[in-house]
Residue frames as a rotation matrix with the C-alpha (Angstrom) as fourth column:
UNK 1
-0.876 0.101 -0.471 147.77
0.466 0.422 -0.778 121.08
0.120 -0.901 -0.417 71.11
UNK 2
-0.804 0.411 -0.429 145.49
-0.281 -0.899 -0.335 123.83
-0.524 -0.148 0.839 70.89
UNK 3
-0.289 0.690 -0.664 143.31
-0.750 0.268 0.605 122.30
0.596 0.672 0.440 67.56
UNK 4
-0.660 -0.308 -0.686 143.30
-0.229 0.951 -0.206 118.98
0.716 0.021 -0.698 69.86
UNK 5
-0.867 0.334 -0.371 141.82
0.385 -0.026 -0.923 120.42
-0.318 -0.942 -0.105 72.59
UNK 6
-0.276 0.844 -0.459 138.98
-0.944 -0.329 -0.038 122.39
-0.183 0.423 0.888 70.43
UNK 7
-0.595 0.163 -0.787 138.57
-0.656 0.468 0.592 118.97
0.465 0.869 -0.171 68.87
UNK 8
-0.897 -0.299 -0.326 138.29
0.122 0.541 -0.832 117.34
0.424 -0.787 -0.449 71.95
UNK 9
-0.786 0.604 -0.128 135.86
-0.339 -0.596 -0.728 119.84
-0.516 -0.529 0.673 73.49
UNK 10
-0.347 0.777 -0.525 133.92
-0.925 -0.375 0.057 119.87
-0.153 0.506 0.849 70.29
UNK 11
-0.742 -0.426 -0.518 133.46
-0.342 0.904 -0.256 115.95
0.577 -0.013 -0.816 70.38
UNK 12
-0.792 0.328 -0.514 132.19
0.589 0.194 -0.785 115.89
-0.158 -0.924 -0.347 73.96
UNK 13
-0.577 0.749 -0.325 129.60
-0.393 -0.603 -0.694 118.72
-0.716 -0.273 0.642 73.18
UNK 14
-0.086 0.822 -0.563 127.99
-0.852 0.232 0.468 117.09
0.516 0.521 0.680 70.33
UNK 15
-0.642 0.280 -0.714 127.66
0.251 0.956 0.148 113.82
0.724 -0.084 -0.685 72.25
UNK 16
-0.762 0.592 -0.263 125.97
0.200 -0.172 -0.965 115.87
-0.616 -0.787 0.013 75.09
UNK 17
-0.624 0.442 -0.644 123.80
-0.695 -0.690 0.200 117.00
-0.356 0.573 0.738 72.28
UNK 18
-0.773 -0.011 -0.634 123.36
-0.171 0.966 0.192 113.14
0.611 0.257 -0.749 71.49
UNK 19
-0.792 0.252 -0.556 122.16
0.607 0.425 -0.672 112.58
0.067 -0.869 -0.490 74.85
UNK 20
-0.761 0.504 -0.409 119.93
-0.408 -0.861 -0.303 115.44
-0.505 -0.063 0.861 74.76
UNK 21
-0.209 0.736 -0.644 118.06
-0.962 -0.038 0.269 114.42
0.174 0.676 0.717 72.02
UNK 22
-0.543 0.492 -0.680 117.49
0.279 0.870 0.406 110.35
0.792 0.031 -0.610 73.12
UNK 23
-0.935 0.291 -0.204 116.17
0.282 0.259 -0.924 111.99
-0.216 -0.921 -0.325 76.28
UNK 24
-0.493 0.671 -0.554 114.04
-0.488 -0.740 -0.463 113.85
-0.721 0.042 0.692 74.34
UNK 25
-0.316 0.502 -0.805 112.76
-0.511 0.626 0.590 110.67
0.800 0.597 0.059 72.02
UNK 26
-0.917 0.075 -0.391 112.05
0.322 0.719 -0.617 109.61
0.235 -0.692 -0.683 75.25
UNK 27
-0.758 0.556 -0.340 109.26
-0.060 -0.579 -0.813 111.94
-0.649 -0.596 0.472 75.59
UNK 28
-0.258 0.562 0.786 106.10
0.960 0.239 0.144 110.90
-0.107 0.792 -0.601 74.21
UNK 29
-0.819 0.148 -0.555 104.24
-0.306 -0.930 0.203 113.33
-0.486 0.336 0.807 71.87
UNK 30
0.062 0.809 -0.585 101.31
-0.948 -0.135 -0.287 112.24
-0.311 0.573 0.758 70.77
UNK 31
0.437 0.007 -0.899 102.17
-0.428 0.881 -0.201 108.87
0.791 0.473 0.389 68.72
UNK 32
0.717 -0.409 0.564 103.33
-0.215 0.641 0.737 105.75
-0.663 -0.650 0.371 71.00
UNK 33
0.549 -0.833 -0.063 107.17
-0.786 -0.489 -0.379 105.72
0.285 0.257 -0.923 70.05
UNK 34
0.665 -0.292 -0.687 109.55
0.109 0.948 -0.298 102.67
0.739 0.123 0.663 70.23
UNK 35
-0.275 -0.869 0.412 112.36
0.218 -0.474 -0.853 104.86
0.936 -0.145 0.320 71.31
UNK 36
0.215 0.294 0.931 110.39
-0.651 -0.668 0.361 105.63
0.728 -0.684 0.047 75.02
UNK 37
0.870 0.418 -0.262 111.61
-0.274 0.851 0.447 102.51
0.410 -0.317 0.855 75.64
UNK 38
0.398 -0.917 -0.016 115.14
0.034 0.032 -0.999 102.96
0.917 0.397 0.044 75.02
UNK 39
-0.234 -0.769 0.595 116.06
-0.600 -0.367 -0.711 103.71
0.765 -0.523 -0.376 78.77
UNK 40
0.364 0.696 0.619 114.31
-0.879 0.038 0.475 100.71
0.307 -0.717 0.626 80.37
UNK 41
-0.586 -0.762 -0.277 115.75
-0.658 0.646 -0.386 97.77
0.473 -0.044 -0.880 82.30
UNK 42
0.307 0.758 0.576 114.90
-0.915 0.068 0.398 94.52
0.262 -0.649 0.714 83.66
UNK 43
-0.178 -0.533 0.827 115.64
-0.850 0.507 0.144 92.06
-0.496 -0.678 -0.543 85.40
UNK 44
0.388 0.164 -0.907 117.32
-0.915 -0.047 -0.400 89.37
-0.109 0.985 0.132 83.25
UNK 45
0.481 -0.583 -0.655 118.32
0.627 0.750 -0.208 85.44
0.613 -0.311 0.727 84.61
UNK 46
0.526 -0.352 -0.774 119.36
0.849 0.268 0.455 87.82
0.048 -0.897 0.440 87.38
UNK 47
-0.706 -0.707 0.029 121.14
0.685 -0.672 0.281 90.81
-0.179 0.219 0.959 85.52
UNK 48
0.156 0.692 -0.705 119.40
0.176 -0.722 -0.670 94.24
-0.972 -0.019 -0.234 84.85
UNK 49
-0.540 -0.064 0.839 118.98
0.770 0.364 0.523 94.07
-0.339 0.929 -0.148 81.01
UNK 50
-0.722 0.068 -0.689 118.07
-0.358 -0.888 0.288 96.72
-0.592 0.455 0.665 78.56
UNK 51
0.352 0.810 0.469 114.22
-0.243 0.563 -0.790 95.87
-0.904 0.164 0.395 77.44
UNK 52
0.311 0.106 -0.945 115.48
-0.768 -0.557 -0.315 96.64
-0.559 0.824 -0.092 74.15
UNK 53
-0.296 -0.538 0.789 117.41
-0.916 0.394 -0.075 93.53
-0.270 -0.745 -0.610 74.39
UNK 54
-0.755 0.195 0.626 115.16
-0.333 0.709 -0.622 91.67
-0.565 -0.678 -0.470 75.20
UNK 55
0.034 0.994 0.101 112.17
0.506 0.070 -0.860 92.23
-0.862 0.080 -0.501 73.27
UNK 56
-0.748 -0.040 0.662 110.78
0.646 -0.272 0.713 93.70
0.152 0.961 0.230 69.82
UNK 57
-0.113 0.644 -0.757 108.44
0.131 -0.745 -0.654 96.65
-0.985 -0.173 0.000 69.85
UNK 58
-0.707 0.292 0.644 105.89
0.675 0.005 0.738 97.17
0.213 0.956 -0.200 66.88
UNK 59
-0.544 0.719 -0.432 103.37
-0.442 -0.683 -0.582 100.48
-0.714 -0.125 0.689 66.72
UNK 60
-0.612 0.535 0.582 100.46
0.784 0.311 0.538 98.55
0.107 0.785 -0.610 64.79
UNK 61
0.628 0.681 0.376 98.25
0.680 -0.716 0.160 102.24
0.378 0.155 -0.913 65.77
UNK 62
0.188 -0.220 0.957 99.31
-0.256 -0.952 -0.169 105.77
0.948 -0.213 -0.235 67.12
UNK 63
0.069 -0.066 0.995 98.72
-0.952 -0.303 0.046 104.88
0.298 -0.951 -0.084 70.72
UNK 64
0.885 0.007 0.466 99.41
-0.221 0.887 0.406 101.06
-0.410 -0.462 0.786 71.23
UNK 65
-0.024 -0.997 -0.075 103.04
-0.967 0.042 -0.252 99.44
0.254 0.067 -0.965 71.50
UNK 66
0.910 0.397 -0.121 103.19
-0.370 0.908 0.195 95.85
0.187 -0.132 0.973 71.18
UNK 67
-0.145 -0.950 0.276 106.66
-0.984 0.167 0.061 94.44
-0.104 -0.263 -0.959 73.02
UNK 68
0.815 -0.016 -0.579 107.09
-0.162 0.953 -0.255 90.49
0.556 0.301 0.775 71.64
UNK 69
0.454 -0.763 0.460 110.12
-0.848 -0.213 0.485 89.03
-0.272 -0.611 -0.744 74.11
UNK 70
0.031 -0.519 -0.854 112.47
-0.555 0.702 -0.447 86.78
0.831 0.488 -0.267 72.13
UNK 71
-0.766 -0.171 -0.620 112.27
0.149 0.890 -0.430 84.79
0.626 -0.422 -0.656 75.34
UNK 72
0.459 0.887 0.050 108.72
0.055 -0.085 0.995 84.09
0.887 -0.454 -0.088 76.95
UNK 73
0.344 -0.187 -0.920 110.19
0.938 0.104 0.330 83.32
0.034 -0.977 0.211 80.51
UNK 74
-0.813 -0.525 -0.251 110.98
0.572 -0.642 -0.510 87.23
0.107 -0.558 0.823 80.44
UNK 75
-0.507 0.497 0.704 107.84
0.435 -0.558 0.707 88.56
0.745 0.664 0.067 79.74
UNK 76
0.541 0.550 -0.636 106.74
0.813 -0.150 0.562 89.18
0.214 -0.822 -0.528 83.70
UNK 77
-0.155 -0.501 -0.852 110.01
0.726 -0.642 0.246 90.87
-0.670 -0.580 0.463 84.79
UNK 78
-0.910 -0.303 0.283 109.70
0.412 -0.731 0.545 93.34
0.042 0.612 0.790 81.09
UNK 79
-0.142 0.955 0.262 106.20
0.619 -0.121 0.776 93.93
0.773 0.272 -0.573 82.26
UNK 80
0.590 0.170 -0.789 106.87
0.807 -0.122 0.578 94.85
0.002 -0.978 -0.209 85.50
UNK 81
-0.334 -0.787 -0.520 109.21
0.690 -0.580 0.434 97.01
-0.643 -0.213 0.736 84.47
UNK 82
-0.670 0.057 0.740 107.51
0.530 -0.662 0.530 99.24
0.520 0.748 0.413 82.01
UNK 83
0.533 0.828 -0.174 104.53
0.530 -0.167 0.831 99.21
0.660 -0.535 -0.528 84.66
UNK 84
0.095 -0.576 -0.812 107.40
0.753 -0.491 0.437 100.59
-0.651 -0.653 0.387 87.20
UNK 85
-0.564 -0.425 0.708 108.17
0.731 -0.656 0.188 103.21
0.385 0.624 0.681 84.37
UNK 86
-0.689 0.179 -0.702 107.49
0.094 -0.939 -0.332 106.72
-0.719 -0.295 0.630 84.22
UNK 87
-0.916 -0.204 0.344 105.53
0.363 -0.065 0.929 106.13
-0.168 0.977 0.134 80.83
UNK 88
-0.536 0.837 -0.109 102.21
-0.800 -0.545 -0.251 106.06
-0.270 -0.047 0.962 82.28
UNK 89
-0.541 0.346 -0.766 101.17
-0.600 0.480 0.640 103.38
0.589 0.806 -0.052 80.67
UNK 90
-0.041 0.143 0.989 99.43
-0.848 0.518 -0.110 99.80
-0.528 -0.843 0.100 81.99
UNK 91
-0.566 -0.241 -0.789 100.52
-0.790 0.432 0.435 96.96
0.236 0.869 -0.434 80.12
UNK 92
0.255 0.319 0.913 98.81
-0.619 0.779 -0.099 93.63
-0.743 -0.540 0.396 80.07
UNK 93
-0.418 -0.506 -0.755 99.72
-0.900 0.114 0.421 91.02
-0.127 0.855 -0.502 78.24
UNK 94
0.502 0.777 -0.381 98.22
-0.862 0.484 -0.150 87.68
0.068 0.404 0.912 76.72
UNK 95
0.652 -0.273 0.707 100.75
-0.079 0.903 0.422 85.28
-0.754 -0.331 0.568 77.74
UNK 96
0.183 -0.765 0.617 103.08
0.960 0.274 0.055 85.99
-0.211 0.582 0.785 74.43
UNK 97
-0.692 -0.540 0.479 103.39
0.470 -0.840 -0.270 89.76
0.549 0.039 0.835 74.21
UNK 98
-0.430 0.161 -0.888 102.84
0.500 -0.777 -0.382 92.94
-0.752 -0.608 0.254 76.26
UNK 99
-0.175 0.270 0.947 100.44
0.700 -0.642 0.313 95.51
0.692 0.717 -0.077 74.98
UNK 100
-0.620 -0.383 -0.685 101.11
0.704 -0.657 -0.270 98.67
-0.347 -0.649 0.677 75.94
UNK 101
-0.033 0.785 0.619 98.21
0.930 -0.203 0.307 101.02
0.366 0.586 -0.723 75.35
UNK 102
-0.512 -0.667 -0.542 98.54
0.854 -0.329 -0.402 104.95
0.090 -0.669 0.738 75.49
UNK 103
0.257 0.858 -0.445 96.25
0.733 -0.474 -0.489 107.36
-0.630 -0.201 -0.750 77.20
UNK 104
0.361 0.195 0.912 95.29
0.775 -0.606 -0.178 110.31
0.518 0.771 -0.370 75.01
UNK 105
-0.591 -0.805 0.055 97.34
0.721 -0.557 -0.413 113.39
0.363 -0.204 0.909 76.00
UNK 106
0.862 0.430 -0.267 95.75
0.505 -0.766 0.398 116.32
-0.034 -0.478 -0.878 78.46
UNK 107
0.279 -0.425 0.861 96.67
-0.007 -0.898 -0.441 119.75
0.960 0.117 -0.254 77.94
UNK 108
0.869 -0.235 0.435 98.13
-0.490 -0.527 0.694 119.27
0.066 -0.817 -0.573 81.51
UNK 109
0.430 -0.699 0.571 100.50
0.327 0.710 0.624 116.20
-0.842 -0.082 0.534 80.78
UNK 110
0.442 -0.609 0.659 101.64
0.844 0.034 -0.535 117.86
0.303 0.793 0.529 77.80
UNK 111
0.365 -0.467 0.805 102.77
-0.352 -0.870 -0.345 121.03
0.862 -0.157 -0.482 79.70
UNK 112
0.964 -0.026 0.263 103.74
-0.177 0.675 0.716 118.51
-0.197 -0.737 0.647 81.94
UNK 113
0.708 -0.403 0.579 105.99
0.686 0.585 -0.432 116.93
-0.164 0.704 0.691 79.18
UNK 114
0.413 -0.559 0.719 107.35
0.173 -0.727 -0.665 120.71
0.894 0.399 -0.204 78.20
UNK 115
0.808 -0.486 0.333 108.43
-0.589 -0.655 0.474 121.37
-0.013 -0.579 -0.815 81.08
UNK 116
0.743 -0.514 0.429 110.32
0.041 0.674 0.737 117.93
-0.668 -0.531 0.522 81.44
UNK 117
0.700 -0.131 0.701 111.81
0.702 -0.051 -0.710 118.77
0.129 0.990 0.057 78.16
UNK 118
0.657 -0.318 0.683 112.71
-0.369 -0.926 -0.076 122.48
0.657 -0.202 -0.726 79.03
UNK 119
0.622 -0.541 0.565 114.66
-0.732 -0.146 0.666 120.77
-0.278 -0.828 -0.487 82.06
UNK 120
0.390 -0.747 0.538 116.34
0.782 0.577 0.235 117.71
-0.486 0.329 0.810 79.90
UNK 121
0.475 -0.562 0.677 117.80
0.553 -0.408 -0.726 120.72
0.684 0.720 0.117 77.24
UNK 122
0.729 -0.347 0.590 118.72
-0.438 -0.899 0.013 122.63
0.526 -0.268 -0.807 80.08
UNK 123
0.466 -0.715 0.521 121.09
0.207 0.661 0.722 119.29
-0.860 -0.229 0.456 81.43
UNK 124
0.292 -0.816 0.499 122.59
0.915 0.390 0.102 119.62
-0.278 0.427 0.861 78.21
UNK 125
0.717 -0.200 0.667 123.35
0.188 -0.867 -0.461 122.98
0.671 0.457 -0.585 78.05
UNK 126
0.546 -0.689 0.477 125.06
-0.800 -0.260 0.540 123.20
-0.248 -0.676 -0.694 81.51
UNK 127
0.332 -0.818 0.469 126.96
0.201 0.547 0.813 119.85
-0.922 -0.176 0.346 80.43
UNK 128
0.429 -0.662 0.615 128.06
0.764 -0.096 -0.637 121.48
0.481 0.743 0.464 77.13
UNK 129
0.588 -0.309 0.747 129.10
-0.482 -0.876 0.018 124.66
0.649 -0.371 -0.664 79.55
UNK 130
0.777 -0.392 0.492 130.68
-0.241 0.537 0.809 122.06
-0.581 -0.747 0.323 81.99
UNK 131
0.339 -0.286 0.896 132.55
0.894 0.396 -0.211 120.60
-0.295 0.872 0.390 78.36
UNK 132
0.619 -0.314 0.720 133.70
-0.148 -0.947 -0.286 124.70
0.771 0.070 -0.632 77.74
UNK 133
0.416 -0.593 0.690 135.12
-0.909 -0.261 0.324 125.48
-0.012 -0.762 -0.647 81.36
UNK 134
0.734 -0.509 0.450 137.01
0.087 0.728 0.680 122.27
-0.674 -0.460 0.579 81.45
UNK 135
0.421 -0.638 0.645 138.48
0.858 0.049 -0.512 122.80
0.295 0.768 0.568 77.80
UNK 136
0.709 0.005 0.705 139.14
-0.025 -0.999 0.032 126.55
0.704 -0.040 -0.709 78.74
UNK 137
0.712 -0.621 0.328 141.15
-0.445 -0.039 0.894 125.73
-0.542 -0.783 -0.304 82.05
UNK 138
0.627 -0.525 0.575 143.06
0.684 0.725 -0.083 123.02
-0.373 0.446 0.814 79.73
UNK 139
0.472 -0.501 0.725 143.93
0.575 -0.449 -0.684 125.84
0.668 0.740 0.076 77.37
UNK 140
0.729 -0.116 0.674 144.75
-0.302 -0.939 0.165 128.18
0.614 -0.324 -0.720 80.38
UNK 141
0.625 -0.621 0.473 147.26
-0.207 0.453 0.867 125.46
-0.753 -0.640 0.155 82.13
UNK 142
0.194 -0.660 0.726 149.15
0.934 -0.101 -0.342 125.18
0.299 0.744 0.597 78.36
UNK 143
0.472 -0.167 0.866 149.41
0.191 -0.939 -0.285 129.20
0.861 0.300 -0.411 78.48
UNK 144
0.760 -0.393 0.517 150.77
-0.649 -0.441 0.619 129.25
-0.015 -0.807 -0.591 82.35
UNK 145
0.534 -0.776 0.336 153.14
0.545 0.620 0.564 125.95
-0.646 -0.119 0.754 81.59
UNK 146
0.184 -0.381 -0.906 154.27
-0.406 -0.869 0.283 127.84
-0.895 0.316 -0.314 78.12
UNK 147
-0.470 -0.227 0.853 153.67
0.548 0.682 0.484 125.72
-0.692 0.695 -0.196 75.62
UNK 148
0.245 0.631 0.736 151.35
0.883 -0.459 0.099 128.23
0.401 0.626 -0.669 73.92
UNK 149
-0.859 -0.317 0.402 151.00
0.326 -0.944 -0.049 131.98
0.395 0.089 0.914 73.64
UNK 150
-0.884 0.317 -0.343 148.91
0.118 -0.559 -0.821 134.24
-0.451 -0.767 0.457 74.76
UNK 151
-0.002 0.629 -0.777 147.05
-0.896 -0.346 -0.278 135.31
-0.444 0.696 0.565 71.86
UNK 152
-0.806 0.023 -0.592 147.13
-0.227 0.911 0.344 131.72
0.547 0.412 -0.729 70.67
UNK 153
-0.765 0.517 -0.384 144.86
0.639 0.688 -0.346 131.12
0.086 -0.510 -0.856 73.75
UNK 154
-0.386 0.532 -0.754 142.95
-0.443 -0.824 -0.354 134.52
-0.809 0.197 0.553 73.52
UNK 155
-0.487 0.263 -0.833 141.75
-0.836 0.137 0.532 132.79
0.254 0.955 0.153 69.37
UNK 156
-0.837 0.392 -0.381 141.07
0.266 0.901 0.342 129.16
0.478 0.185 -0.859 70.81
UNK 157
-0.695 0.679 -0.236 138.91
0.523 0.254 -0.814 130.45
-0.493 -0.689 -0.532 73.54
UNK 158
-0.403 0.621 -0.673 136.96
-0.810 -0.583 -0.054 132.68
-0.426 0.524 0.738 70.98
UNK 159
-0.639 0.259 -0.724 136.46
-0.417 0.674 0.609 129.26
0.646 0.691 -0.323 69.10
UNK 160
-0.978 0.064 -0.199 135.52
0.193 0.650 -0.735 127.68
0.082 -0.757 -0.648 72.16
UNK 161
-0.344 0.803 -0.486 132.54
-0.258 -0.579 -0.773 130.23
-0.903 -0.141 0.407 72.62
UNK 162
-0.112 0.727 -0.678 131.57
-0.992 -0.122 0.033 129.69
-0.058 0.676 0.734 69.05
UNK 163
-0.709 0.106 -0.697 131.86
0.085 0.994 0.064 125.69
0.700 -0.014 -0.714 69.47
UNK 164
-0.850 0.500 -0.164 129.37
0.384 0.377 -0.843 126.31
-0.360 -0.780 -0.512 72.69
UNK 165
-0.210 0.822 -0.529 127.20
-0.668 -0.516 -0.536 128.69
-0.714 0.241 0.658 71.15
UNK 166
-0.500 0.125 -0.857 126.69
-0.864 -0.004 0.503 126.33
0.060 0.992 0.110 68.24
UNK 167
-0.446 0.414 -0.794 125.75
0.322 0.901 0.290 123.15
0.835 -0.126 -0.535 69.94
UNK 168
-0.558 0.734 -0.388 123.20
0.313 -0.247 -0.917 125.37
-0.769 -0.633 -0.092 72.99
UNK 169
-0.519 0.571 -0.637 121.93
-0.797 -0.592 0.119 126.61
-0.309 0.570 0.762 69.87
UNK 170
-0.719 0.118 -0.685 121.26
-0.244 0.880 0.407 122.83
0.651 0.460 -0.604 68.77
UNK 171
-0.905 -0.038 -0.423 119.69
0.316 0.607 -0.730 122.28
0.284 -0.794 -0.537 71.88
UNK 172
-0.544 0.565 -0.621 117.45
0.010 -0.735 -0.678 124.96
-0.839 -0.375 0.394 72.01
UNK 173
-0.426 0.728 -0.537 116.19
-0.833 -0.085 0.546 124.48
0.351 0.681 0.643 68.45
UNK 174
-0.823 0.161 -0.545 115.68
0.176 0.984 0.026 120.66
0.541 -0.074 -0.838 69.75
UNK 175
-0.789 0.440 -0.428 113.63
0.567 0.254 -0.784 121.71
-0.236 -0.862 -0.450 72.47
UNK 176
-0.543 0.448 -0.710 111.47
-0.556 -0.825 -0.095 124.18
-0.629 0.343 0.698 70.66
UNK 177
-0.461 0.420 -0.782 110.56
-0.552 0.554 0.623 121.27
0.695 0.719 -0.024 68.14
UNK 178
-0.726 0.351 -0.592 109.64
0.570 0.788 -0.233 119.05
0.385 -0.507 -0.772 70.99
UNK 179
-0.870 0.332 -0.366 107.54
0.152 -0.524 -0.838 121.64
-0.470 -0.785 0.405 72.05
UNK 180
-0.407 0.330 -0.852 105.72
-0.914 -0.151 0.377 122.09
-0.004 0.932 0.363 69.12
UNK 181
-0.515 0.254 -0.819 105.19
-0.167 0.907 0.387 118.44
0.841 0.336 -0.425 68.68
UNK 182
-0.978 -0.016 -0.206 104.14
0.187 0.349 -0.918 118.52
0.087 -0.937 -0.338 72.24
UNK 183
-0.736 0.514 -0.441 101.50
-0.304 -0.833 -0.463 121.23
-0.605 -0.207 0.769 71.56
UNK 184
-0.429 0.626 -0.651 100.01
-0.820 0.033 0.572 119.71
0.379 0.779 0.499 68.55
UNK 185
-0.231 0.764 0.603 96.48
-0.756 0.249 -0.605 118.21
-0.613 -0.595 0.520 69.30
């Protein structure tokens, strides 16, 4: 029961770790990235659709994103919606795809960027600490029902701690690279 629950735990923290890092391909750096797209919807015959979906995305340079929509009749609502984004951008398009053209980076939008970074690794650190204190109570409601020992739960929660400390460590190298990449000119 004990290994089940570590497994469990350890499961849930690398998918926060998951999540961590698409939020953090969300952040441009310098090149114009397919992946900044990855969290956008639009409106789709009526449904909110994932652009991705919808559309191809091709980097013919560093700073320009060409979005082709497998169906022309979306190409207003997937415009409107990147233009609603946070990306910055202003798309215009030619009547068969969307070019998306990105401004050169200022040394204020990239410490912009780090911070947003610094505050996506620090969501996944409290939800791999959220992903701890939930396994931890688990193990401490086995030890007060008696299915387990004492010192059985005294070893898992040592694991626990090294299962969190290994995937805040993930996080924290993540965000340190994105920084870096942020920084470079």
């Amino acid at each position: 029961m004990i290994n089940e629950t570590l497994n469990d735990a350890d499961k849930k923290m690398a998918k926060a770790v998951e999540v961590t890092r698409e939020e953090f391909a969300a952040i441009r750096a310098g090149r114009a990235n397919p992946q900044m797209f990855a969290k956008l919807t639009a409106e789709y015959y009526g449904t909110p659709t994932p652009v991705q979906q919808l559309a191809t995305f091709t980097a013919p340079e560093a700073r320009i994103i060409l979005v082709a929509p497998f169906d022309v009749s979306a190409l207003a609502n997937i415009e409107k919606a990147i233009r609603e984004s946070d990306l910055g951008v202003n798309p215009s398009n030619d009547g068969k795809v969307i070019r998306c053209v990105f401004p050169e980076l200022t040394e204020e939008r990239r410490k912009e960027f780090i911070k947003v970074a610094k505050q996506k690794a620090e969501e996944g650190r409290i939800s791999v600490r959220n992903i701890r204190r939930n396994a931890k109570q688990g193990l401490e409601k086995m030890e007060k029902d008696g299915e387990v020992g004492k010192d059985d739960v005294a070893a898992a929660e040592k694991r626990l701690e090294g299962l969190t400390k290994k995937h805040t460590d993930h996080i924290d190298e993540m965000v340190k690279h994105k920084e870096t990449e942020l920084l470079e000119v």
